[in-house]
Structure formats: structure tokens, C-alpha cells
N, C-alpha and C positions, 0 to 999 in steps of 0.2 A: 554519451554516444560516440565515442573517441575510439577511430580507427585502429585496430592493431591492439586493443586493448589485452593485458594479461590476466588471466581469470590470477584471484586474489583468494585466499584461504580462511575463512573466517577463525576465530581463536577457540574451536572447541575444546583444545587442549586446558584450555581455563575454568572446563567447567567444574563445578563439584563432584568429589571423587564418586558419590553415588548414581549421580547422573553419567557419567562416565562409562560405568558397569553395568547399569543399565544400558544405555545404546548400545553396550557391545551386546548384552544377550540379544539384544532385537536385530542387530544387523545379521548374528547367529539365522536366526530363525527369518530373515527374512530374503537370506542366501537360500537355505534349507527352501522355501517356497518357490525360489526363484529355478531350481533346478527339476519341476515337476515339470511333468511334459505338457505343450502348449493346447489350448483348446481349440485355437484358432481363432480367426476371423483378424478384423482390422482394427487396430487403434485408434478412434476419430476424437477432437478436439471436445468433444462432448462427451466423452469418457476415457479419462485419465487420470493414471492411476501415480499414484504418490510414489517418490525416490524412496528404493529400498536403502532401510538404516535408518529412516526420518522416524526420530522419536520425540512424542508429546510427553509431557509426564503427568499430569491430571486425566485419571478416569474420566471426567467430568468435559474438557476440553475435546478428547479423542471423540466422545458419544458426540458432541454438537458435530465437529468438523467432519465425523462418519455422517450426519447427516442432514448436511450441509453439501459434501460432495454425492450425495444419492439424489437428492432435489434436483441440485444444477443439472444432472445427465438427462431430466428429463424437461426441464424449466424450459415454455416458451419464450425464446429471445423477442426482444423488443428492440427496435432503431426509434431514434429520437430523428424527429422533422424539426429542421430550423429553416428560418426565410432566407437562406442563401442562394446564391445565381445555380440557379439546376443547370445550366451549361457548361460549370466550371466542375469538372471532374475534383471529388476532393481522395486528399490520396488516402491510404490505409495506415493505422497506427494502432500502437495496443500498449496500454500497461496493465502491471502489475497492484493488484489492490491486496499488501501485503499484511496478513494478522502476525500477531505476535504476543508473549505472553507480558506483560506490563515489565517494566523496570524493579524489579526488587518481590513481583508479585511470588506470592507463595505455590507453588504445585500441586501442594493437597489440597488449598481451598478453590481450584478449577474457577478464579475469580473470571470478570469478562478479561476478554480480549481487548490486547490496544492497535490500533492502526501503527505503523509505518508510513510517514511524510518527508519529504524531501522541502527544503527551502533550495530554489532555485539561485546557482552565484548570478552572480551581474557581470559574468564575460559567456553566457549563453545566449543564441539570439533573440527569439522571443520567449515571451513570460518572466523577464528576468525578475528575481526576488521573487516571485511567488508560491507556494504553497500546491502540493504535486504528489502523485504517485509515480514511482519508478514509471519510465516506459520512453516511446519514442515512435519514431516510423519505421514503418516497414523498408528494410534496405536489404540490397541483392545481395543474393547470398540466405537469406534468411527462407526457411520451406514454409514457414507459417508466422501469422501472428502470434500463437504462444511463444514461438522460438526468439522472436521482438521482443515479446516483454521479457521474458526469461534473459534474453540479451542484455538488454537496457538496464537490466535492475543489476546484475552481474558489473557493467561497466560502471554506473552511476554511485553504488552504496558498497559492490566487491562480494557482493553475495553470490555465490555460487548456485546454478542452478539443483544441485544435489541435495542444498540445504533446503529446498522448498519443496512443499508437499502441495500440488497444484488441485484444487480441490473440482474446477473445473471455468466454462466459461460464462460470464453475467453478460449484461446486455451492451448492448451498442452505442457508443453517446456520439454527440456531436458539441463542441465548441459554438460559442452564441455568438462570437466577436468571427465577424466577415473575413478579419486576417489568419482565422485559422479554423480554415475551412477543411479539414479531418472527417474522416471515419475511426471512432476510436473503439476498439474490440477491449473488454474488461476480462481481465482472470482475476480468481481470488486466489491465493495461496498463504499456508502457513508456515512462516521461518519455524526451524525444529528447533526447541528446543535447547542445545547443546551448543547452539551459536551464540555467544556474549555481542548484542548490536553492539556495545561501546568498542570491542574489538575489528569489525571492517574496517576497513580501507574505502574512505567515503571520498568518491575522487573531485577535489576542489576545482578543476576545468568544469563539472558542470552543477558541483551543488555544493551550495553553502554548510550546510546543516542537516542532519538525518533526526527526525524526530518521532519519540514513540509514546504514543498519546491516548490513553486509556479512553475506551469506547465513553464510560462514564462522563469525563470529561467535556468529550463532543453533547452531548445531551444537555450540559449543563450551560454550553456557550451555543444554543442554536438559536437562530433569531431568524425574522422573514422580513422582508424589506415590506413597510407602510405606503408608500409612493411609488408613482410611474417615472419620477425621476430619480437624474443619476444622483446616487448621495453617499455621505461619508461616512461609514455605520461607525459607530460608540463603541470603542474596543477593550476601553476601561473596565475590567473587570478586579473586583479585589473584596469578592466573597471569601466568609471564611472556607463555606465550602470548597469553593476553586482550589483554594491553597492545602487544601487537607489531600487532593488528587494528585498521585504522581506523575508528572508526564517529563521525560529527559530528552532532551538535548544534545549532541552526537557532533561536534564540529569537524569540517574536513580539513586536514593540514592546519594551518596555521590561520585560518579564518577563527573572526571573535566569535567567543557563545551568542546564542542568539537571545539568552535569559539576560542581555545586558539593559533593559528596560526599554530599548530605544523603538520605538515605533515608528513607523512611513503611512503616512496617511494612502487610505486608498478611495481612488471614483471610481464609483463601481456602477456599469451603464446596466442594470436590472430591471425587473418589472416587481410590478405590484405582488410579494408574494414569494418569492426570489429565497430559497434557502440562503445563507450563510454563517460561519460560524465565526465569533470575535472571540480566541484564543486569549488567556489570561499572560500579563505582563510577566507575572512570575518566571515562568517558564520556557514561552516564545518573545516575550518582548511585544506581547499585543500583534500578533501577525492572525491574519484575517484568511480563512480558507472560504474560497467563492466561489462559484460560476460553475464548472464540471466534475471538480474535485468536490464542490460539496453536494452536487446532488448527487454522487456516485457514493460519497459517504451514508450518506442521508438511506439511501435503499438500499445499499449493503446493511445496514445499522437495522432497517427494518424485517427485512430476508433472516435475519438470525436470530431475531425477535421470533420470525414465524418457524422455525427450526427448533427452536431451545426447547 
């Protein structure tokens, strides 16, 4: 969220010369569409339309995310009620809940989709170390919540907002901890593409680690908390399954990979029932995604279920 920030270039130049040739026929053709004359009317947050040039390359990926963003234009928004002080204005904030195509995954088999997760550094001020979708608060200057998260993820991982196809907006959450008392506005979008995530500029002032984590994955580490108290969920995971799943790891500057086995225990003040996920050592090092981040996972994860 670092003031004066410079928009950063992601390394499409890296991609496979086919994917290359590709994007350019599309940017062709989606120049060509862009100089039809306009229909008219207004652009609103509930229908928005993807950066021309943004290329998928599974048949199979394009059909979900075409309908994916036809759903959302019409998807009743839902706000989450939490017991905070109704007196106490909470401010507005938005991220980005960004897809992407897995690490190494293939194009013709339109496999699932993996999430984008940030590991929070530990010189940010709240939530340090933990487990995050791009985004932040709303700050002046900004015309909207999209233009927040689109902001936030641009400063935070370097991604440009042209490389995302913003498919539209999901629901409303709110933080369960009193110290972060938010209104948080959800977009889904999907990185095109033609952007190599190992090549951003993942800015170390506010994240440790950029992680791309195959939907599968998540599924495989969901768990629901058994008690009303606060407890320290079992992160030890070392199925073979787990290890057959790619999920990568992205460090910013000179921060250690987060695949170094090392775990930090977490209290986690939940209820009875309480999604979260205990991510494998392998990979994250046992880092635990909780509290907003997993139930934003969790219904995203099920929304594309109802879509596919």
C-alpha cells in the first residue's frame, strides 16, 4: 500500500513463443472490437468488462470464467453481520481474490484454477505473517473500490491492472477480530495468462511471499474447528496426496522461501464450525489461512463449483 508506488511490468516477454502469438492475435481482434461504435449507457461495478489483450489459453478455463463473470452481474450481494460496536463507523476496503492458472499446469487440460495468496511481511502493521488476498483500504484519490483492489494488488505482488480480467464483484465480508473493524468489498479476477507470477516484483515493505495454490489443494487441507475455544489447529500435513499437488512459492527480495519447514503456531479465537485451512509443510512451511481469507476462499471455491 506504499505511497508513490511505480506500476511494475510483469515478464510476459517470458512467455512461450506460442502463447506469445497468440496474445497478439487477440489483442489484434480485441483492438478491432474496441473501435465499434459505443452502445451506450454506464459502466457500473457490477458489470465489467475484461482488459482488452487478456488472453486465457484453455477453451475450458475461458467457458468457466465467461460464466463466472455473467453470474456475478447479476449475483445478489450479501454483507456479513459481526457483534462489533454499531457506533463505530468501520471504513471501506476491498481486495482482490485473484485466479490463476497452477504453476507448471497445462493449457489444453483447462485443469482447476489456483488461488493467489500473499504471506503478510512482519514490518506491516496489522495481520503481520498472515495469509491474505491482495487488497487494502480505501484511500483518497481512489473513485472506487475496484480501483482499491486493483491498486493494492498492483503495489503489493506488481501486477498490473491490465493483466487482470476483473470478472466482476462477490460479497461483502467483515473481519471477526474487533481490531479490524472493515467493510471489505470482494472482486474476483483472473491474472492472463502471459504473466510468469515467478517473474513480478513482489514488494518486500509489505509481503513476505506470493503463493499460487491450486484450488485442489485447498480442499484437500479444509478443516472446521471442533470447540468454542480458542485452539491451535494441527498443521502437520504429509499425505502423499498433499505432495503430489503443486502449489509455489514466490519470495519478495531477499526474504527466505516460506517452503523452509519452519511453522509459527497460531490462536485462533473461532467458534464451533469455523472454516480453516492447514496448508502442507512442503510448500508453505505449514501456514495456516483463517478467519476472512478462508471463508472468502471457501465460497469462492463453492460459486465455481455452481458455475463449472
Amino acid at each position: 500500500m506504499r505511497n508513490g508506488a511505480k506500476s511494475t511490468h510483469p515478464a510476459v516477454m517470458g512467455a512461450p513463443l506460442w502463447i506469445a502469438r497468440a496474445f497478439s492475435r487477440q489483442r489484434r481482434a480485441d483492438a478491432e472490437r474496441s473501435d465499434a461504435p459505443s452502445t451506450g449507457g454506464s459502466v457500473t461495478e457490477r458489470t465489467i468488462h475484461h482488459s482488452a489483450g487478456h488472453y486465457v489459453a484453455s477453451v475450458r478455463t475461458r467457458q468457466l470464467l465467461d460464466a463466472m463473470e455473467e453470474r456475478l452481474a447479476t449475483l445478489p450481494l450479501r454483507t456479513e453481520t459481526v457483534p462489533h460496536d454499531p457506533t463505530v463507523t468501520a471504513p471501506n476496503a476491498a481486495v482482490l481474490v485473484l485466479l490463476c492458472r497452477p504453476h507448471g499446469g497445462s493449457p489444453a487440460t483447462g485443469e482447476e484454477l489456483a488461488f493467489a495468496l500473499t504471506e503478510r511481511s512482519k514490518t506491516v502493521r496489522t495481520h503481520r505473517g498472515e495469509m491474505s488476498f491482495p487488497g487494502g483500504k480505501l484511500r483518497q484519490g481512489d473513485t472506487s473500490v475496484l480501483q482499491t483492489a486493483l491498486r493494492e494488488t498492483c503495489e503489493e505482488i506488481g501486477l498490473e491492472p491490465r493483466h487482470v480480467r476483473v470478472l466482476g464483484q462477490f460479497h461483502e465480508y467483515r473481519p471477526l477480530l474487533q481490531s479490524s473493524n472493515l467493510r471489505v468489498a470482494t472482486f474476483i479476477g483472473y491474472m492472463n495468462d502471459c504473466v510468469d507470477p515467478s517473474a513480478l516484483r513482489v514488494n518486500p515493505q509489505e509481503v513476505k511471499n506470493l503463493f499460487i495454490v491450486p484450488q485442489r489443494l485447498f480442499r484437500l487441507c479444509r478443516h472446521l474447528t471442533s470447540n468454542t475455544d480458542a485452539r491451535t489447529p494441527e498443521c502437520s500435513t504429509t499425505s502423499d496426496e498433499h505432495g503430489k499437488v503443486p502449489c509455489t512459492a514466490i519470495p519478495a527480495g531477499n526474504a527466505a522461501d516460506a517452503s523452509n519447514g519452519v511453522h509459527e503456531a497460531a490462536e485462533l479465537p473461532t467458534e464451533n464450525g469455523t472454516i480453516y485451512f492447514a496448508l502442507p509443510h512442503h510448500c508453505t512451511g505449514g501456514k495456516l489461512v483463517w478467519g476472512m481469507t478462508a471463508r472468502i476462499i471457501d465460497e469462492v471455491m463453492q460459486f465455481m463449483a455452481e458455475c463449472s
